[in-house]
N, C-alpha and C positions, 0 to 999 in steps of 0.2 A: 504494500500500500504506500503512494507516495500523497503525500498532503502539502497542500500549498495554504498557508493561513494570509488572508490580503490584511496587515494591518499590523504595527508591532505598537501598540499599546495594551495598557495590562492585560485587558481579556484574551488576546490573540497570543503576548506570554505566556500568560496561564496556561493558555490551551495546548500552546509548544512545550510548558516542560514536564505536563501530561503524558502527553504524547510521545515524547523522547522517552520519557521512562516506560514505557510501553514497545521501544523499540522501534517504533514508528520512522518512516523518514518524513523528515519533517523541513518544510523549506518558508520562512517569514518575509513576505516582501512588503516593502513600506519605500513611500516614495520618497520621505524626509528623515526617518532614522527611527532610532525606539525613542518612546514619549516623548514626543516632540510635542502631544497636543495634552487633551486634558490630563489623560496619567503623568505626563510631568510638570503638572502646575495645578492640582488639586490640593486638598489638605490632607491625605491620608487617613480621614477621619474615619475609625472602624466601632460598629458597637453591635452588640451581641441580641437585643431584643428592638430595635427601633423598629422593626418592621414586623411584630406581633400583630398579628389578625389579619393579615394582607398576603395577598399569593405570596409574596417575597418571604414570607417568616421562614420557611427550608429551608430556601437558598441561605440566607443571611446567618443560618442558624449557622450553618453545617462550614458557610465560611469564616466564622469568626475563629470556629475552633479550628479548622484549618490553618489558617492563619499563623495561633500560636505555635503550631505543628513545624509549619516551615522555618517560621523562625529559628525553630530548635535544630532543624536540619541543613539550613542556609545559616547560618550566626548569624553575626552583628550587622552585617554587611548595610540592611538598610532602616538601622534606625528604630525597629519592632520594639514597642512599649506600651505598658497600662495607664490611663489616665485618669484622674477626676475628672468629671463632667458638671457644668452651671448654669443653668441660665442664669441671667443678671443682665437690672434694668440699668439705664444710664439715660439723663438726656440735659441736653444742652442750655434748657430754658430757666433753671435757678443753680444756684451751689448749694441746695443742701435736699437729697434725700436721707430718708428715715432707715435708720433699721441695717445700718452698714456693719454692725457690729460682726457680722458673722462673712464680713469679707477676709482672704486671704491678705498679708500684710504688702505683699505689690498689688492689688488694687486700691489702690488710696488715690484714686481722680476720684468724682462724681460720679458714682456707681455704686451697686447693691447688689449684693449675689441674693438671687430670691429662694430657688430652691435646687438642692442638685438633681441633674440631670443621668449622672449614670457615674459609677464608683470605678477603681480601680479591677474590678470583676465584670463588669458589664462596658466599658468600654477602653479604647485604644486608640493606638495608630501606627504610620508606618511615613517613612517619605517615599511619597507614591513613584518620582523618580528612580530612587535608586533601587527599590522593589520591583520594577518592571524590567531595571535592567539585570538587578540580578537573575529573574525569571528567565531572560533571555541568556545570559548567560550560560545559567544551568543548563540550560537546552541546548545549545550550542555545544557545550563538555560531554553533552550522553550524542551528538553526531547532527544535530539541527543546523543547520544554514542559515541566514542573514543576506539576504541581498537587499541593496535600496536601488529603486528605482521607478518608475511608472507604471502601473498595471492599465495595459491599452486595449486587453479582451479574454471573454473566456471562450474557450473554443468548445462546442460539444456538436455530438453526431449520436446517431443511433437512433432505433425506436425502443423503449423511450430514451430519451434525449440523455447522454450521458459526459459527463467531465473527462475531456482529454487534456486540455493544457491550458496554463495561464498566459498569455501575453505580457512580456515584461519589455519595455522599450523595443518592441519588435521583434524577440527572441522569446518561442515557444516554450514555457519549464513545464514537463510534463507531470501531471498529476491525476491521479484517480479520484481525491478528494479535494473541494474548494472552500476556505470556509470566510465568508463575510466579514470581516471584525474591525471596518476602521471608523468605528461611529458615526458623525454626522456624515462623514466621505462617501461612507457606502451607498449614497444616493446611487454614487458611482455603479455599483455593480446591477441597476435599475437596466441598464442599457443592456446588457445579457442575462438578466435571469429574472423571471417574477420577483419582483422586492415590492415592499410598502415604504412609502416617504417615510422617510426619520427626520426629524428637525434638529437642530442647533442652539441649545439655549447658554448666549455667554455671560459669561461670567469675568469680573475684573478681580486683580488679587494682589496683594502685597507681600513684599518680609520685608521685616525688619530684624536690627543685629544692635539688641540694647547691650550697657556695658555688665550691667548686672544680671545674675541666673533668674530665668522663671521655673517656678515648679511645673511639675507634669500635671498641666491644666490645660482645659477645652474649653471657650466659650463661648456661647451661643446668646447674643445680646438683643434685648430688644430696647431700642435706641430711636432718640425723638429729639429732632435737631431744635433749633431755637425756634422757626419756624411753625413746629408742628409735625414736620413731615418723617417718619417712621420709615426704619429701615432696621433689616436683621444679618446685621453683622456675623462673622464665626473667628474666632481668636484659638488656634493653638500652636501651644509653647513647643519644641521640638528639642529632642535630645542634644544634639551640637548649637544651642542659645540662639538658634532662629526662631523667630516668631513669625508664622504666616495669618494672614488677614485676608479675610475675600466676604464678599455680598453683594457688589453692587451690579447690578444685571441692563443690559441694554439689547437694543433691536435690530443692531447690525448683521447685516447677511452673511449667513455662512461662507468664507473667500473662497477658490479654487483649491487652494493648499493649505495644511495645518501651519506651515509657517510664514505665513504672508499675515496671522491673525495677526492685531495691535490691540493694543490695551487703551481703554480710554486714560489721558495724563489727568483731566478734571476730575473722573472716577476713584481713581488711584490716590490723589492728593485727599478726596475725600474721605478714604477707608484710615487715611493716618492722621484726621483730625480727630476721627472716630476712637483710634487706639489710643490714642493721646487726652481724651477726653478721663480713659479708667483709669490711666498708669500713667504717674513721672516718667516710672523705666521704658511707658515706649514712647514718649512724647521728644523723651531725649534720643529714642535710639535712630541712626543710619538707618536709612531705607538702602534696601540692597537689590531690590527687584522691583519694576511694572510690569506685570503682566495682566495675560487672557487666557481665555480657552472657554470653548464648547462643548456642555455636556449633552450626548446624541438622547432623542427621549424620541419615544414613538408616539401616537395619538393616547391611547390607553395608558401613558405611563409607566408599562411594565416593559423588559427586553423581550427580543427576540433569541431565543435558544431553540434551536432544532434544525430538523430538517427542511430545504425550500422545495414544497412541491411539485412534483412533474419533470424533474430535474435529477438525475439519478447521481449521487457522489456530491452533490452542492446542497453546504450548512450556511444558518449565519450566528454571530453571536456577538448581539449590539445592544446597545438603545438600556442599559443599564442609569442614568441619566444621574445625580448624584450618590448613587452607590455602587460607583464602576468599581473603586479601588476596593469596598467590602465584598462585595461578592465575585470577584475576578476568581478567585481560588477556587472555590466551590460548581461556578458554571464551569470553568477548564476542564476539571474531573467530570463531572456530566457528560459536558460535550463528548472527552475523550473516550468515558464507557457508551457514549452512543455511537461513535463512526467508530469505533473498534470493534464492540461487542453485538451493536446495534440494537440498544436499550441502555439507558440509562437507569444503574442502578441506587447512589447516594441520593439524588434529589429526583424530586417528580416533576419533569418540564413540561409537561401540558398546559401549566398555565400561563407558559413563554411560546407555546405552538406558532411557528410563522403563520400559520392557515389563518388564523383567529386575524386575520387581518387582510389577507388575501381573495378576491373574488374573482380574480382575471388567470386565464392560463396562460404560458410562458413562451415569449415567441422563440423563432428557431434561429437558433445562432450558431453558425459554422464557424 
């Protein structure tokens, strides 16, 4: 079996070093590099029950504890740790809220931790960067490949219609299995195989590099400028004294390439008046990064995991939308007990079924 995964961000990692530990040949093609898009410029925020009573409770279950699993099997490499979680209010229009007494002693701006959100047992995190590429890595050491470059078709023949090769800048890499995985991108693969629109939701995001340590804290702010106007910040501390900051969202078009994305500069100066509002230590601290990135979400909100019908050897596995970096582990093994074994046995993907979105059959592509 040779498998071509279109897309090296965490899901399509995941999926590779799945797969590689399976023995699988496995070949990653991506047009710009591993996490160039939102897997490396998310918050690595992981937690173990946020998605209780929702199709996603499996998935998110089964990757949390995953998760710690790798860690212990990949080290330290990228960063894998337990957090306190808070929300906490903050806003701009007086200097004194109530009831601060039960803040941590680095929030001392104008802010209030209300009530915690998830303990050192129920949530985490990861630096979604260097996790994806450890992923890849790993895969790449059990015999995976890594090419970048353009993916310009997929070629199929047969009755029914089956996967013979990917199109890579004009050269054929032959594959029996195709699998979908570059989020909003995969519009792309619309042009050869039955796919449903995925959309683009961006997102602007900061670090900063204060001089002093923050604890291993997450927060989740709900923030009221002087104006009135409400915005939900997300604040956490990262093991090597980065602090990442992101929330603020706009309507800009998804571009041709993951790295053509920009960051709004007005967005960005926003999220650090916002830091700066809770903490001396981030009001004083270096900004180190502007960025963006697009999380892929499909209509219903839920991913795509499975097979694309009418299409014989062609998977996708997308549209995870802000719980790309928690549930990467968990879909990868899925995936890979479904194009290996063909069933999926840790999690039930029925409720990721491509069909549940699909009504149109697939035209024919040579």
């Amino acid at each position: 079996m040779k498998v071509v995964i279109c897309g090296a961000g965490v899901i399509g990692a995941s999926l590779a070093y799945f797969l590689a530990q399976r023995g699988i040949t496995v070949t990653i093609i991506d047009r710009c590099g591993v996490a160039v898009a939102a897997s490396g410029k998310s918050g690595g925020f992981l937690a173990l029950d946020w998605c209780d009573g929702s199709p996603m409770e499996q998935l998110a279950r089964n990757s949390f504890a995953l998760h710690a699993e790798l860690a212990t099997l990949l080290g330290k490499k990228y960063d894998y740790r337990r957090l306190d979680t808070y929300l906490v209010e903050s806003t701009e229009r007086d200097s004194s809220i109530p009831n601060r007494r039960g803040n941590p002693k680095w929030l001392n701006g104008n802010c209030a931790v209300r009530y915690p959100l998830g303990t050192s047992t129920t949530t985490a995190q990861v630096h979604p960067e260097k996790f994806t590429r450890t992923l890849v890595d790993a895969a790449i050491e059990r015999g995976a490949t890594l090419r970048i470059g353009c993916i310009e078709g997929i070629s199929l023949s047969g009755t029914p219609q089956t996967v013979r090769s990917v199109v890579v800048d004009g050269t054929p890499v032959p594959a029996n299995v195709v699998v979908i995985a570059m989020g909003p991108w995969s519009n792309t693969a619309a042009k050869w195989l039955p796919f449903p629109p995925v959309g683009g939701a961006k997102s602007q995001s900061i670090t900063l590099r204060p001089t002093g340590r923050i604890p291993a804290h997450a927060l989740f702010v709900d923030y009221r400028t002087e104006r009135g106007k409400q915005h939900a910040p997300e604040i956490f501390a990262r093991p090597d004294g980065e602090v990442y900051i992101c929330g603020m969202s706009d309507d800009t078009p998804v571009p041709e390439s993951a790295d053509q994305v920009a960051p709004s500069l007005p967005a960005c100066d926003a999220l650090h008046r916002m830091a700066a509002n809770l903490s001396s230590s981030l009001a004083s601290a270096k900004r180190t990064r502007n960025q963006a990135c697009y999380r892929p979400i499909f209509i219903d909100s839920l991913p795509l995991l499975g097979h694309i019908p009418g299409v014989s050897g062609a998977f996708v596995a997308t549209g995870h939308n802000c719980w790309g970096i928690l549930n990467a582990p968990a879909s990868g093994l899925a995936m890979t007990e479904l194009i290996v074994d063909g069933y999926a046995k840790t999690v039930d993907l029925s409720p990721f079924d491509p069909r549940r979105l699909m009504s149109h059959s697939p035209a024919v592509v040579t």
